[in-house]
N, C-alpha and C positions, 0 to 999 in steps of 0.2 A: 080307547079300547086296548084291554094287554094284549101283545102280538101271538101270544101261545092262543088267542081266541079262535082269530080266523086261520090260523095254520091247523088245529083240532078241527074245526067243521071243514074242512079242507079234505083233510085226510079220514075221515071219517067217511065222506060222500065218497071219494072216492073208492075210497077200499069195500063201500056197497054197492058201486054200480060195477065193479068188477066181480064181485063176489054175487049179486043176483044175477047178471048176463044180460037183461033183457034189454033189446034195440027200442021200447019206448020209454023204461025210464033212463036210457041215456041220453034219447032227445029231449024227455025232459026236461037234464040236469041243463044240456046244452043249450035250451030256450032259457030255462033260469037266468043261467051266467051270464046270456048273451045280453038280457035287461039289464039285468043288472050292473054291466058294464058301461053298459048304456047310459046308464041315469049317473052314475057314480063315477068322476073324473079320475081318482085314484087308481081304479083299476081297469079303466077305459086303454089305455095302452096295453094292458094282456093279450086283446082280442085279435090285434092283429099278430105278435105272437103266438099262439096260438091256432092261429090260420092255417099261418107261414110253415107251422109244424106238421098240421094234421093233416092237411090236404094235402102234400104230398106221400104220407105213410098210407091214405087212403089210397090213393092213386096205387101203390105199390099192391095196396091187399088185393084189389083188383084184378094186378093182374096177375098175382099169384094165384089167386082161387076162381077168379069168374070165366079161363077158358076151362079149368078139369074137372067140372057138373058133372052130373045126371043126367040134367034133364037139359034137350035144345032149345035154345034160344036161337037168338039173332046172330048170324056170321058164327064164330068162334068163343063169343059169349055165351055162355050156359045159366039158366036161372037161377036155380040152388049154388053155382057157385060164386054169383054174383050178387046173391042174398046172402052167404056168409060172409063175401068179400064189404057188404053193407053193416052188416049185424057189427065186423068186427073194427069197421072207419067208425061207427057212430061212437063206439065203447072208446076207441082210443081216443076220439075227439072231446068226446064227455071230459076223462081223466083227465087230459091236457090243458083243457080251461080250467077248472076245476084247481088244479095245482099252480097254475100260472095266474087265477084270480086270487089265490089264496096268498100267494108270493105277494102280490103285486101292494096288498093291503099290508102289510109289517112294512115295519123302518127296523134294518137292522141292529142297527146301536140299543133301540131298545128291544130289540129281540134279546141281545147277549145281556142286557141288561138283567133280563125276566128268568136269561136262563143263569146266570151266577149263581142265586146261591142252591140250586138245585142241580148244576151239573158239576162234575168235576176239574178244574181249571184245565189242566193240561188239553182235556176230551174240548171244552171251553175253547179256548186259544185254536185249536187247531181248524175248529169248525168254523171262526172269526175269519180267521186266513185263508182256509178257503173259499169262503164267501167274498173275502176283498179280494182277491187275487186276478181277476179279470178286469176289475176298476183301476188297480195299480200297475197290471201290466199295459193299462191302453193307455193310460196317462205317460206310462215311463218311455212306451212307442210314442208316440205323439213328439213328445220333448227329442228324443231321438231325431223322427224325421225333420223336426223343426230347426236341431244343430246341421243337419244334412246340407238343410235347406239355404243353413246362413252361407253354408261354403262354398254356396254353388252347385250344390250335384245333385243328381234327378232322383227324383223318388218318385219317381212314376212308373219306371220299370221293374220287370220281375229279378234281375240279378239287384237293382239298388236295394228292393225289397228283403229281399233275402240275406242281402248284407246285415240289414236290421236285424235281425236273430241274433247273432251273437250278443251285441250289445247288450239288446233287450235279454236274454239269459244271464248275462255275468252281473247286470244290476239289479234284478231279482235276488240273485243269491248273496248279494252286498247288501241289499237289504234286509232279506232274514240274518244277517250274520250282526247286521247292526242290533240290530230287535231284541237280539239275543241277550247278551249284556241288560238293558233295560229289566226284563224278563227274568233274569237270576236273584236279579235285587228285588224286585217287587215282589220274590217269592212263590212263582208262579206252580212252581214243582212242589214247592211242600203240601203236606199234607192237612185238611181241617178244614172247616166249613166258612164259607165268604159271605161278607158284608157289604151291602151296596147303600153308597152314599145319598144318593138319589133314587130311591128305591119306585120300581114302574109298578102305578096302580092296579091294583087287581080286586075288583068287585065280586062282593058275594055272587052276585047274580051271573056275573059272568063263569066261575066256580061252576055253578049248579048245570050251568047250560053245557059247558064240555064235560063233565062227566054224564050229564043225560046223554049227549050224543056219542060218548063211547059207551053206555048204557045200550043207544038203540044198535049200534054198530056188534055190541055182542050180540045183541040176542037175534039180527041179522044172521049173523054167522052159526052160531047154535042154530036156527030153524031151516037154516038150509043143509047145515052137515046131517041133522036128525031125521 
């Protein structure tokens, strides 16, 4: 599957269950995904992801809106404010799967692969780096505390911890500075349309399906703005 597929049905769901509002189809969407994650090993680690996000953003809507109601409920609960505080965990919960299922199904490399010759390098490279940037910065910590570790010295604690920050900063930017060089030569900056060697398939069929679904996503938005 090319990864522009399920990033397009991705954001297409989403940008409809924000844009119509309504708390059943984002249980809906949320029963969907929740199968679907289910069945499917790829994206079965989103879910708790996911979880880990929304339930406590719910927790928050709660209690911003469910004691300043209308109408009495139970203690310092009120039901209308506890019904938007719900309307508005289900929609963020919705979106959250939704995008974190849609992540979960791309492999990067062929992500940037799909997008070369259609984005422009520089825009390219930088959206690359910071997608790596959390993989290379735990890797570069890791190695860090593991020289720590050769010498003797705790990394258990919050000052040894926090020692680790510099290091892990100055080799960051030792390594964009390395990158760099590589990156002048390969041409990264000039100007003109790119060619890829290995080129990520991309089916008619799959074609037809993302633009249907930005198809149904406009006419979404048109029938709601009208």
């Amino acid at each position: 599957m090319n990864p522009l597929t399920p990033l397009t049905f991705a954001a297409c769901t989403a940008i409809i269950v924000l844009a119509v509002d309504s708390w059943m189809l984002s249980a809906a969407v949320i029963a969907l995904v929740t199968v679907c994650s289910l069945l499917f090993s790829t994206s079965r680690r989103s879910l708790p992801a996911a979880l880990a996000i929304g339930i406590p953003a719910c927790l928050g809507f709660v209690l911003i809106y469910a004691p300043f109601g209308n109408e009495p409920g139970w203690w310092i609960v009120t039901r209308d404010g506890l019904s938007v505080a719900a309307h508005l965990g289900l929609r963020f919960l919705a979106v959250t799967m939704v995008a974190l299922a849609g992540m979960s199904l791309v492999n990067l490399d062929r992500l940037m692969l799909a997008l070369q010759p259609r984005v422009p390098a520089p825009m390219l490279y930088v959206v690359g780096s910071t997608a790596r940037l959390f993989p290379i910065a735990r890797n570069r910590l890791q190695n860090i505390r593991q020289v720590h570790q050769s010498r003797g010295i705790d990394t258990s604690t919050l000052k040894a911890k926090l020692n680790m920050v510099l290091p892990l900063i100055v080799g960051l930017v030792d390594d964009a500075a390395q990158r760099s060089r590589p990156l002048q030569r390969l041409g990264v900056g000039a100007p003109g349309p790119r060619t890829v060697l290995h080129d990520v398939s991309d089916r008619t069929v799959e074609k037809v399906l993302r633009w249907a679904a930005l198809a149904v996503t406009l006419a979404v938005l048109v029938s709601i703005l009208i």
